[in-house]
C-alpha positions in Angstrom: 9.0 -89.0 51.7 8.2 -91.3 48.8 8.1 -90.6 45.6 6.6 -93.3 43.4 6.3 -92.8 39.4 3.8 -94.8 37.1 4.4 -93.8 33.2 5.6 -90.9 33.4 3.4 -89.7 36.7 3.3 -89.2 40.3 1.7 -90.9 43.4 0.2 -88.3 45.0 -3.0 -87.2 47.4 -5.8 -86.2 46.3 -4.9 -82.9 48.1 -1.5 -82.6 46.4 0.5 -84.1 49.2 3.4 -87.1 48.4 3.4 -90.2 50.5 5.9 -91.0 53.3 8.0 -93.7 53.1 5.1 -96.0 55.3 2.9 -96.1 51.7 5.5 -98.5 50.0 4.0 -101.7 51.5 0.7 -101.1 50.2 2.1 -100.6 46.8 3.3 -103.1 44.1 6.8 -102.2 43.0 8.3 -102.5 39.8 12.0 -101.1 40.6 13.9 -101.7 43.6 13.3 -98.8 46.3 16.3 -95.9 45.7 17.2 -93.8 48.3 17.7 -90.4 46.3 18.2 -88.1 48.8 17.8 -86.2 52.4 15.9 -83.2 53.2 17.8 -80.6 55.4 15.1 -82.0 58.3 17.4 -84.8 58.1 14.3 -87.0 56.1 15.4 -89.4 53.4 13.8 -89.3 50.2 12.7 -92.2 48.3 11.8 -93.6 44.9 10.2 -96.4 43.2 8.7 -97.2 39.9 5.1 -98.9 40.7 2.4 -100.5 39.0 -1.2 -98.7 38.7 -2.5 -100.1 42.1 -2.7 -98.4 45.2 -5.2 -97.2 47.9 -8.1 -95.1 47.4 -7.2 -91.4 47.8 -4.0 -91.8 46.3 -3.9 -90.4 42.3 -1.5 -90.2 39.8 -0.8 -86.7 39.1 1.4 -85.2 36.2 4.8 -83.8 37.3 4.1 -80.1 36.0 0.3 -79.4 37.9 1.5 -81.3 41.2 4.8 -78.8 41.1 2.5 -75.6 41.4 0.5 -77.5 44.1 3.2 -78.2 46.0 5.6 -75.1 45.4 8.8 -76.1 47.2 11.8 -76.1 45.4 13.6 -78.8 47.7 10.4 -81.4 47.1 10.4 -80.5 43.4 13.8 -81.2 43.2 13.4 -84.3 44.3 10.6 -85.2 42.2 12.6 -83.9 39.3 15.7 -86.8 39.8 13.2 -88.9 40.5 11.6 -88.5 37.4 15.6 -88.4 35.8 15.9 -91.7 37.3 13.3 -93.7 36.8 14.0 -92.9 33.1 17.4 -94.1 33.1 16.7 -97.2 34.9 13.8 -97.2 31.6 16.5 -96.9 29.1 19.8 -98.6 30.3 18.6 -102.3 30.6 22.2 -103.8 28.6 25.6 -102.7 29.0 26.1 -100.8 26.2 30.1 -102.2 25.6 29.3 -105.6 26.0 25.2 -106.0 25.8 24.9 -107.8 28.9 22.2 -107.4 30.9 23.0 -104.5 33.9 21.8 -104.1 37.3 21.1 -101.1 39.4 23.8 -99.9 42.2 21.3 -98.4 44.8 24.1 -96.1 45.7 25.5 -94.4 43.3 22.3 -94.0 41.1 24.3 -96.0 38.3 24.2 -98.9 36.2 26.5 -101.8 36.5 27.3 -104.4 34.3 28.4 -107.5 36.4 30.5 -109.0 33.1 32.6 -106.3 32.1 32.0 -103.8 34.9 31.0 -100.4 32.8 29.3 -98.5 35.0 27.3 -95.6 33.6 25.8 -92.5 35.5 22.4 -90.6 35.0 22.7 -88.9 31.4 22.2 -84.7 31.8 21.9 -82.9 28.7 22.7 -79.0 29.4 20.6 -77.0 27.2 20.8 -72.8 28.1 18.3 -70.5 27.7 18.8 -66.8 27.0 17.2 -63.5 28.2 18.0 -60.9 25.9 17.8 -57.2 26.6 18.1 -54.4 24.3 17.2 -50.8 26.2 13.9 -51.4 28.0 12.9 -54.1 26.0 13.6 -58.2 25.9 13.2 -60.6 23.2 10.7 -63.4 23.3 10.2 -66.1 20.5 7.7 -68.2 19.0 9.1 -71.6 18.6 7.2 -73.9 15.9 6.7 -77.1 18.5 4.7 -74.1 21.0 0.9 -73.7 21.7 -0.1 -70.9 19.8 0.4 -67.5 20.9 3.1 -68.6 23.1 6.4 -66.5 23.2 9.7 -67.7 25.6 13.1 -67.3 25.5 16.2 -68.8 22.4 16.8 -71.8 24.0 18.9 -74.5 22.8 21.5 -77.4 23.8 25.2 -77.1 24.2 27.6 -79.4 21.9 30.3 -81.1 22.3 33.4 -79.4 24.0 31.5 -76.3 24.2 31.5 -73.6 27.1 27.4 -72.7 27.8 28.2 -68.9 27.2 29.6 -69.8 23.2 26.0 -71.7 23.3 23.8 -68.4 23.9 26.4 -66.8 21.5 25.6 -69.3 19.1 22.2 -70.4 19.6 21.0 -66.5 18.9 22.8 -65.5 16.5 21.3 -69.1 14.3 17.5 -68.5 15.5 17.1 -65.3 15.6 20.5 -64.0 13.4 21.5 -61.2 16.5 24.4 -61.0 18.2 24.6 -60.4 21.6 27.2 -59.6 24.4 27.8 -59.3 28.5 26.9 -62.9 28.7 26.4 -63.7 32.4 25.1 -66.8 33.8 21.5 -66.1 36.4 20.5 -69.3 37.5 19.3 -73.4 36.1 16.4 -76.0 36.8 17.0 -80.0 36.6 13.7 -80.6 33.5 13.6 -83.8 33.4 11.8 -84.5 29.7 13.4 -86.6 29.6 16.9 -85.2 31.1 17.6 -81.5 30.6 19.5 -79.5 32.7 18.7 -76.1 32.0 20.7 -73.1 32.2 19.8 -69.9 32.3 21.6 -66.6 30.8 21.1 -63.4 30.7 22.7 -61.3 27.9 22.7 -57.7 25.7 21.7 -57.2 22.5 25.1 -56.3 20.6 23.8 -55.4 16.5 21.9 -57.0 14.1 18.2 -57.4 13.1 15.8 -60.2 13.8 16.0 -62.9 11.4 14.3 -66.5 12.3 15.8 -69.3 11.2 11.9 -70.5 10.2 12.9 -74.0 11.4 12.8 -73.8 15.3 12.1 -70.2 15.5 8.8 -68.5 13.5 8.1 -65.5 15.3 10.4 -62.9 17.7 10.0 -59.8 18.9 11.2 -56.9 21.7 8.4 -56.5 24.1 8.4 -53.9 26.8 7.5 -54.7 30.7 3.7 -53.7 29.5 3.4 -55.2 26.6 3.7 -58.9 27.2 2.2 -61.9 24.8 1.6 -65.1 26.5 4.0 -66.5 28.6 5.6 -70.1 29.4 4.2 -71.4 33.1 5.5 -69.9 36.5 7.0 -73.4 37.1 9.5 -72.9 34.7 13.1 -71.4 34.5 12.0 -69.3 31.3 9.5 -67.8 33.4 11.7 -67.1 36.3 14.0 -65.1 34.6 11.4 -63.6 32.6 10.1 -62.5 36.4 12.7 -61.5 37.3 13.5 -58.8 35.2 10.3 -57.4 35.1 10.7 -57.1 38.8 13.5 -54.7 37.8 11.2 -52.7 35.8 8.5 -52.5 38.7 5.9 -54.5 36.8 3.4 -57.0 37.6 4.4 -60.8 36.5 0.8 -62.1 34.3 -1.1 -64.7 35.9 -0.9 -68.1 34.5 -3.9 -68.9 32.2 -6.3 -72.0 31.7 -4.6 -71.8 28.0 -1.2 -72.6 29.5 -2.2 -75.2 31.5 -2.9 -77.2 28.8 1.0 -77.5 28.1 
């Protein structure tokens, strides 16, 4: 499989399928072809930054509506590093000890400067984000940068020397001024805008009443199973979780909207 990226977007056909490898000479490259992975079928996936030519039938898609085409998690994984990648290579041209000019190890997916010999790895960011139950309800926000009407989870990014569990502790208790309790880890998703890790939690409301911090957060609430606002797109974590426990409560998940797709 190939995976080749153009600003931000992804080679794909006009069907939703990705290229195999056998599309690269019909393209023009811009990056050195990466190896990034291998597929449990024993295929190797590869990468490439390209410029905007290539054969008719082939489009440039954007990463979010060709994931719901596609809809499998080992594919979207890949496109996901790729996407991590091609960024980096973007953003770590010069050795950052020594400003000489770096070159790519094909390998390792790092940067190598050939004068001093720092080598620097793909940046990840963890950032958690927190399901928050309190009897039969959870809490969903309304951040300021979100379409309107749109409610998720308190998310937020870990600091420095800090454990991902103090980060929910933390990150609730400044949006949204509860604190909460039984923090237990549920599962993550590689985002790659531009490289987020993200890392989901699930968690009890302990005491306290909601205050937003009216600088990230405007707007929170406790909503039951039935009484949902709109929701972030079934391609993210947020929704996952959010899916998941209203699976628990024997509820239907909402369909996605033409509203959200606009995100």
């Amino acid at each position: 499989m190939l995976i080749a990226v153009h600003n931000g977007q992804i080679l794909a056909h006009q069907a939703g399928q990705l290229p195999t490898i056998a599309l690269y000479s019909s393209l023009i490259p811009k990056t050195p072809l990466m190896r990034i992975g291998q597929f449990s079928n024993g295929n190797y996936v590869y990468t490439v930054e390209i410029e905007n030519s290539f054969p008719e039938s082939w489009i440039l898609m954007m990463p979010r509506p060709l994931c719901q085409i596609i809809q499998r998690r080992d594919v979207i994984s890949a496109m996901m590093r790729s996407l991590q990648l091609t960024y980096f290579r973007q953003q770590h041209q010069f050795c950052t000890r020594c400003g000489h000019k770096v070159c790519l190890d094909t390998k390792t997916a790092s940067t190598l400067c050939s004068h001093c010999g720092l080598q620097v790895f793909t940046p990840i960011s963890p950032a958690i984000l927190a399901l928050i139950e309190r009897d039969n309800t959870i809490l969903l926000a309304h951040n300021i940068r979100f379409p309107d009407k749109l409610y998720s989870l308190v998310a937020g990014y870990c600091e420095a020397g800090e454990p991902a569990e103090d980060t929910v502790i933390r990150e609730i208790y400044e949006e949204v001024g509860l604190l909460v309790c039984d923090v237990r880890f549920m599962s993550s998703q590689s985002w790659p805008y531009p490289h987020s890790l993200m890392l989901g939690f699930r968690c009890h409301w302990q005491s306290g009443e909601i205050v937003c911090d009216n600088e990230e957060i405007i707007d929170a609430g406790w909503y039951t199973a039935h009484d949902l606002p709109l929701l972030p797109k079934k391609d993210s974590l947020a929704r996952r979780m959010i899916d998941q426990w209203l699976s628990e409560k024997h509820a239907p998940s909402p369909e996605d909207t033409l509203f959200q797709d606009k995100m």
